[in-house]
C-alpha positions as a Markdown table, in Angstrom:
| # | Residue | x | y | z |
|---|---|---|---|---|
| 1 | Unk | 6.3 | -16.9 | 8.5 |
| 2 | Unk | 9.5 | -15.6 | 7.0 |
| 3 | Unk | 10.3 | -16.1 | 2.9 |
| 4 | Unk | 14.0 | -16.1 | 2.4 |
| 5 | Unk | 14.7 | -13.4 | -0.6 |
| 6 | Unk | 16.0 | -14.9 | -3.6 |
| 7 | Unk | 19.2 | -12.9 | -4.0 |
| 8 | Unk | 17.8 | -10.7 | -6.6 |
| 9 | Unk | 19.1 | -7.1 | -6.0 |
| 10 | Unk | 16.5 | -4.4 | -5.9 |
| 11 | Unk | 17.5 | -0.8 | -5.8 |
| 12 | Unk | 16.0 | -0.7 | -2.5 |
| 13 | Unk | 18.3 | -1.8 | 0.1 |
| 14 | Unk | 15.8 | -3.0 | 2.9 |
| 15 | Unk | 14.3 | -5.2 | -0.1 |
| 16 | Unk | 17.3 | -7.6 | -0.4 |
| 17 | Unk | 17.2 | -9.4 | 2.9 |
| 18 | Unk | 14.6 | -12.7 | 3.9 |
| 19 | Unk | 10.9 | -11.2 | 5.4 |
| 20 | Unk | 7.6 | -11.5 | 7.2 |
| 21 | Unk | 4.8 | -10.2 | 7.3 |
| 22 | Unk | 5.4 | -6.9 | 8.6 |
| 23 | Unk | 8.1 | -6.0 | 6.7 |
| 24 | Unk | 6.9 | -7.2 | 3.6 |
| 25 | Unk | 3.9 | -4.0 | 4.1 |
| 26 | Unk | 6.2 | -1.8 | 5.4 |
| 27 | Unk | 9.2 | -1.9 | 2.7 |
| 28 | Unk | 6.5 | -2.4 | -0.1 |
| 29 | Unk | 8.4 | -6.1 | -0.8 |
| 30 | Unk | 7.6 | -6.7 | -4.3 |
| 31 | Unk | 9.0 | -10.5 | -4.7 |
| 32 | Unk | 7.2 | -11.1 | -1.4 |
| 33 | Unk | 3.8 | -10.1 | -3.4 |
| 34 | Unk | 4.8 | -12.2 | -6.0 |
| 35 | Unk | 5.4 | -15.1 | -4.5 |
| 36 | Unk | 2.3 | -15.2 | -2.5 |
| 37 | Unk | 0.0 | -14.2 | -4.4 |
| 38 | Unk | 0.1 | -17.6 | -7.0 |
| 39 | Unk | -0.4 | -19.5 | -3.8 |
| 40 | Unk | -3.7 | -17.7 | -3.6 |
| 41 | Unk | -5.0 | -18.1 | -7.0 |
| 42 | Unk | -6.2 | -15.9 | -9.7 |
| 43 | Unk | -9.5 | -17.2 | -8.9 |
| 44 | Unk | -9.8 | -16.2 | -5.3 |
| 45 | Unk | -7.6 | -13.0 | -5.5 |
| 46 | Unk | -10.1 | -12.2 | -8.0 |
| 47 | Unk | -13.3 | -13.3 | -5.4 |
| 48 | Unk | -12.1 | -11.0 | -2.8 |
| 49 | Unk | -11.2 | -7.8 | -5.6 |
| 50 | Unk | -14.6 | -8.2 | -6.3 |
| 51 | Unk | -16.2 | -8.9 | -2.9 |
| 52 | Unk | -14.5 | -6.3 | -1.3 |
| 53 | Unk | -15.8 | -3.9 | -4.9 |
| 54 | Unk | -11.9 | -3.2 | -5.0 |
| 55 | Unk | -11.5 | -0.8 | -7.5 |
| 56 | Unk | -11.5 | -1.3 | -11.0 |
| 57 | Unk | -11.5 | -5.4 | -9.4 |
| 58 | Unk | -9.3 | -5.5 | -13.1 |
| 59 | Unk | -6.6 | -8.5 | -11.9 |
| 60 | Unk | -6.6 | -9.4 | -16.3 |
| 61 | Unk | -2.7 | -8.5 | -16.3 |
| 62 | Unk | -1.9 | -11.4 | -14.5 |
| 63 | Unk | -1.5 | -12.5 | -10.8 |
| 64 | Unk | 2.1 | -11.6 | -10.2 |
| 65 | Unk | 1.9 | -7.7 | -11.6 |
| 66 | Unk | -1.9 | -6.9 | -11.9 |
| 67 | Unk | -1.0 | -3.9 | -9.5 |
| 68 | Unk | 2.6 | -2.8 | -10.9 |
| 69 | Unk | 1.2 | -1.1 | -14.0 |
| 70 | Unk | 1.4 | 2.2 | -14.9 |
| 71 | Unk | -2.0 | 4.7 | -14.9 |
| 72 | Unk | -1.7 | 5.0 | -18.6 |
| 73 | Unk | -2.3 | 0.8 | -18.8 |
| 74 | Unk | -5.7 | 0.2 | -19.9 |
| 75 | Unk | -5.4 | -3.4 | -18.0 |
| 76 | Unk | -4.5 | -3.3 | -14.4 |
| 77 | Unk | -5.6 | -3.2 | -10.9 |
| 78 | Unk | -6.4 | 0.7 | -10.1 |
| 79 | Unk | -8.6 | 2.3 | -7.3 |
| 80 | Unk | -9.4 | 5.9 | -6.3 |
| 81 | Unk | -8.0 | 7.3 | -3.0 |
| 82 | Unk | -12.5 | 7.8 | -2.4 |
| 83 | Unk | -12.0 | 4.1 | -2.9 |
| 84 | Unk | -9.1 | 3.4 | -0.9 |
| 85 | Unk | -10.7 | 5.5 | 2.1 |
| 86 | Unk | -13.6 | 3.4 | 1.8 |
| 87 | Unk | -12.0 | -0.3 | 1.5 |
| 88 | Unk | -9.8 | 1.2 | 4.8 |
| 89 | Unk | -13.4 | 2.4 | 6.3 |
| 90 | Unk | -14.2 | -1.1 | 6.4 |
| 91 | Unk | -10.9 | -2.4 | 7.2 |
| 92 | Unk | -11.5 | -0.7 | 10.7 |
| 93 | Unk | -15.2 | -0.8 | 11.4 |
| 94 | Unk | -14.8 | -4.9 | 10.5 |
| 95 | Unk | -17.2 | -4.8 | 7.5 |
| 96 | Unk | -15.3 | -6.1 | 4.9 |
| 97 | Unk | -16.7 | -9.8 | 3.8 |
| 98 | Unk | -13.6 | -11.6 | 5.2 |
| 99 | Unk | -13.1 | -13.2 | 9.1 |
| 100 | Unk | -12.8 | -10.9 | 11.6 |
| 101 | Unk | -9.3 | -12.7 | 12.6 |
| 102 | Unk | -8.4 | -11.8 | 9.3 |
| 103 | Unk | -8.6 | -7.8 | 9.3 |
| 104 | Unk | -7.4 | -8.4 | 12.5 |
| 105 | Unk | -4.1 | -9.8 | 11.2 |
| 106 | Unk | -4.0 | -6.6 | 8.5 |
| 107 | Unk | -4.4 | -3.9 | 10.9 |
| 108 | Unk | -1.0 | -5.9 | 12.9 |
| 109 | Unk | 1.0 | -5.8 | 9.4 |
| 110 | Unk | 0.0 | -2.6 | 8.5 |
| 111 | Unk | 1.3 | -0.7 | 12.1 |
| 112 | Unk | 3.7 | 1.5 | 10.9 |
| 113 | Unk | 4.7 | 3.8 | 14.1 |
| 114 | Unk | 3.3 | 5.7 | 17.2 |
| 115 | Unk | 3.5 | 9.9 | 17.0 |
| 116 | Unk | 5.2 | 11.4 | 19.5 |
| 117 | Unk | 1.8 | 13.0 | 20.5 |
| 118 | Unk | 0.4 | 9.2 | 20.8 |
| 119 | Unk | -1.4 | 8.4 | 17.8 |
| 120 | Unk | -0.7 | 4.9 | 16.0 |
| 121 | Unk | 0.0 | 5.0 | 12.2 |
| 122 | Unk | -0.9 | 2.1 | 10.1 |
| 123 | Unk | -0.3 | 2.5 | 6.2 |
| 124 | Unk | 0.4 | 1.4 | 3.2 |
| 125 | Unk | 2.5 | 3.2 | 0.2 |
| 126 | Unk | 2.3 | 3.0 | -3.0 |
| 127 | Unk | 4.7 | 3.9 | -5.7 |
| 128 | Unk | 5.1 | 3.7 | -9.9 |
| 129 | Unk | 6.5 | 5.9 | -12.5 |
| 130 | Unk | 4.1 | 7.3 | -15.5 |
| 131 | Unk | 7.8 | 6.8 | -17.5 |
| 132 | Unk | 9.7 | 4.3 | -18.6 |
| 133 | Unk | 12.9 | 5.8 | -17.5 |
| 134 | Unk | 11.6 | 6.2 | -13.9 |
| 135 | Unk | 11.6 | 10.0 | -13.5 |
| 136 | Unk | 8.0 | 11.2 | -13.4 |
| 137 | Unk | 6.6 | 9.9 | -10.3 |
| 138 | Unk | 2.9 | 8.6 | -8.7 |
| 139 | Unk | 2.7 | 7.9 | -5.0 |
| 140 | Unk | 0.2 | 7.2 | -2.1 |
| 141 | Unk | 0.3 | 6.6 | 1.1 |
| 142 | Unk | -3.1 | 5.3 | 2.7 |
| 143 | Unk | -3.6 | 5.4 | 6.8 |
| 144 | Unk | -5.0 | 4.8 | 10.1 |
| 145 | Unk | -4.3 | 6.9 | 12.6 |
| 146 | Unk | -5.8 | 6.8 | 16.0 |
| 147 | Unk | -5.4 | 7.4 | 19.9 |
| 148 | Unk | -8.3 | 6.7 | 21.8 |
| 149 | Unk | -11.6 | 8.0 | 20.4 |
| 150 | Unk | -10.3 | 9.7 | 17.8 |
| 151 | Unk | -9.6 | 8.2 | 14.4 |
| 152 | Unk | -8.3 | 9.2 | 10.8 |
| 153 | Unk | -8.6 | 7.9 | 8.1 |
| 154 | Unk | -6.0 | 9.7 | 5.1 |
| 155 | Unk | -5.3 | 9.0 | 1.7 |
| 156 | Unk | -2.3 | 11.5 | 0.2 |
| 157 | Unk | -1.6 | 11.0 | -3.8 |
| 158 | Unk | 0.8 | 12.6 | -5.6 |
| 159 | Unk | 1.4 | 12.9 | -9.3 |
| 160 | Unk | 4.6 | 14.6 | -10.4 |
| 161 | Unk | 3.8 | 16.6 | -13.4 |
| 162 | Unk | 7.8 | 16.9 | -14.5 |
| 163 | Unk | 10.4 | 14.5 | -13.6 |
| 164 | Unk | 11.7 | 15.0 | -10.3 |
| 165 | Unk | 15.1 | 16.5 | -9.5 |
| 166 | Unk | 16.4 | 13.1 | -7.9 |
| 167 | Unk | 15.3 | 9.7 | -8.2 |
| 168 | Unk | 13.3 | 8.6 | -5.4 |
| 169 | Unk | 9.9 | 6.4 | -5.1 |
| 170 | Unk | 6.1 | 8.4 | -5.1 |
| 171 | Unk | 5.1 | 5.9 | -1.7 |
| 172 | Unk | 7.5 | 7.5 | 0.8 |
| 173 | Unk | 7.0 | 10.9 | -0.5 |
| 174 | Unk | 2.7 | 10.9 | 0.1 |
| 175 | Unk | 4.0 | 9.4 | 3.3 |
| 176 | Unk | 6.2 | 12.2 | 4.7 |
| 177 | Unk | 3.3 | 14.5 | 3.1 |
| 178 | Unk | 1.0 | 12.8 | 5.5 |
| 179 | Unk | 3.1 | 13.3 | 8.6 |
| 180 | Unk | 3.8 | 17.0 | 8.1 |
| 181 | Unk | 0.3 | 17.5 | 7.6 |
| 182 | Unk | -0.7 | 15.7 | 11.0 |
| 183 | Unk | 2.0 | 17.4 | 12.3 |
| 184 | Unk | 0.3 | 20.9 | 11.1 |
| 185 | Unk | -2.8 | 19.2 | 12.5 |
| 186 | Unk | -1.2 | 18.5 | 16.1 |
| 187 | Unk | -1.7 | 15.0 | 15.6 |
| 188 | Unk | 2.1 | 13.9 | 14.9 |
């Protein structure tokens, strides 16, 4: 299923074009997130927070941007990187209270690359900004790597404590973090 973007121009390039599935994980598509997620329902968006024990399971600031908030929001959606390991845990083992055709379809969208050394990446970032002027960063990058037997799960977080020299998005950053240090690992 492809959603055609709405011509609203995001300072993110690879936003402002029409997506699926994929791409919407990969380029962290926030209009695709909030068009969907209304079709769900605040009522079951809010089941599965709280059946997969999702964090805080706080969705109160609304459907469309319960997860865009900044940490200093009392109201939001937030969740630990122990928590994040944990909900991906059960992502892979298949023990999270959903079909198994459903974390099937997840672990698809969420295939980010193959290492040179053979490993598949699946991730997700995450990015926000503890100012309004969009210069102090947060940024996570969850993952899955694996090749054969062995399997990784990695959570990198990063919290700028000044604002950082150039603007640039906390998500991509914990990302590249990630790589060098499976790289320094021999994995990448």
């Amino acid at each position: 299923v492809v959603l055609k973007w709405d011509g609203v121009k995001d300072s993110r390039p690879e936003v402002n074009q029409d997506h699926n599935a994929k791409t919407w994980m990969r380029d962290s598509v926030v209009w695709f997130s909030q068009r969907i997620t209304p079709k769900l329902g605040t009522q079951k968006f809010q089941k599965y927070l709280t059946a997969f024990k999702y964090g805080n399971e706080d969705f109160s600031s609304g459907i469309t941007t319960a997860w865009l908030n900044s940490p200093s929001d009392p109201n939001g959606l937030k969740i630990s990187a122990y928590e994040q390991v944990e909900f991906m845990r059960k992502l892979w083992t298949n023990t999270l209270p959903v079909s198994h055709r459903s974390m099937e379809l997840t672990r698809d969208i969420t295939y980010l690359e193959t290492s040179p050394k053979g490993f598949k990446l699946n991730g997700k970032t995450g990015s926000g900004f503890y100012d309004k002027e969009k210069k102090v960063n947060l940024g996570w990058f969850i993952s899955h790597i694996q090749k054969g037997d062995q399997e990784y799960i990695a959570v990198t977080t990063l919290s700028d404590l000044q604002p950082y020299p150039t603007f640039s998005y906390g998500g991509p950053r914990a990302k590249q973090i990630t790589k060098d240090i499976l790289t320094a690992e021999g994995l990448w």
